[in-house]
C-alpha positions in Angstrom: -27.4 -11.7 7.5 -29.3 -14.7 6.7 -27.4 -17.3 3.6 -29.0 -16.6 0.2 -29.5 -12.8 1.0 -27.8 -10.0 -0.9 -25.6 -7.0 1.4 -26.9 -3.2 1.2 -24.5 -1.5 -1.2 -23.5 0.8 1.9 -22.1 -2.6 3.8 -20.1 -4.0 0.7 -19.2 -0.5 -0.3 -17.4 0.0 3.2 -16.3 -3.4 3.4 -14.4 -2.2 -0.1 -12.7 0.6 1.2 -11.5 -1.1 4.9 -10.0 -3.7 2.4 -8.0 -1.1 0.5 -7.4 0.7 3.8 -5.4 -2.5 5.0 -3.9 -3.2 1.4 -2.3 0.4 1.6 -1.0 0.3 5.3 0.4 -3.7 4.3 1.9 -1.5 1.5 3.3 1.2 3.7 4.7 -1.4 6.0 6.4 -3.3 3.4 7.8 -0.4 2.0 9.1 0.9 5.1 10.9 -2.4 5.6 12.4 -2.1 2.2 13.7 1.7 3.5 14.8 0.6 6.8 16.9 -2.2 4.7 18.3 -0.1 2.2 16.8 -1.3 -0.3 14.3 1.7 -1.2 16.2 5.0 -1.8 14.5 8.8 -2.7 16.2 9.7 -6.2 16.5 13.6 -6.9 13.0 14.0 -8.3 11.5 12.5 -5.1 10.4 9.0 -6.5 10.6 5.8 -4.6 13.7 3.9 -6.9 15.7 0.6 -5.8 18.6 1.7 -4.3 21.5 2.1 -6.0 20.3 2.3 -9.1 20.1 6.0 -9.4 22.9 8.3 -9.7 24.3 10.4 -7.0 24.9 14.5 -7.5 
């Protein structure tokens, strides 16, 4: 593409959703560190809580 010269809406639309694709797998990654450290817990009503902060049944 030449400088000065606007993107189809199809390229900048897909260009949108790869960047949101790779902000939700950096997510998942970060919160499956958090898991694997303990940090992350599932309380009772299957929501994502820090852990310990919930009690247990």
């Amino acid at each position: 593409m030449q400088q000065g010269t606007v993107a189809p809406l199809g390229l900048s639309a897909a260009a949108g959703l790869e960047g949101q694709a790779d902000a939700q797998a950096r997510a998942r990654a970060v919160a499956d560190s958090l898991v694997n450290d303990g940090l992350l817990e599932l309380d009772g009503a299957g929501n994502w809580v820090i852990a310990g902060t919930t009690p247990k049944p």
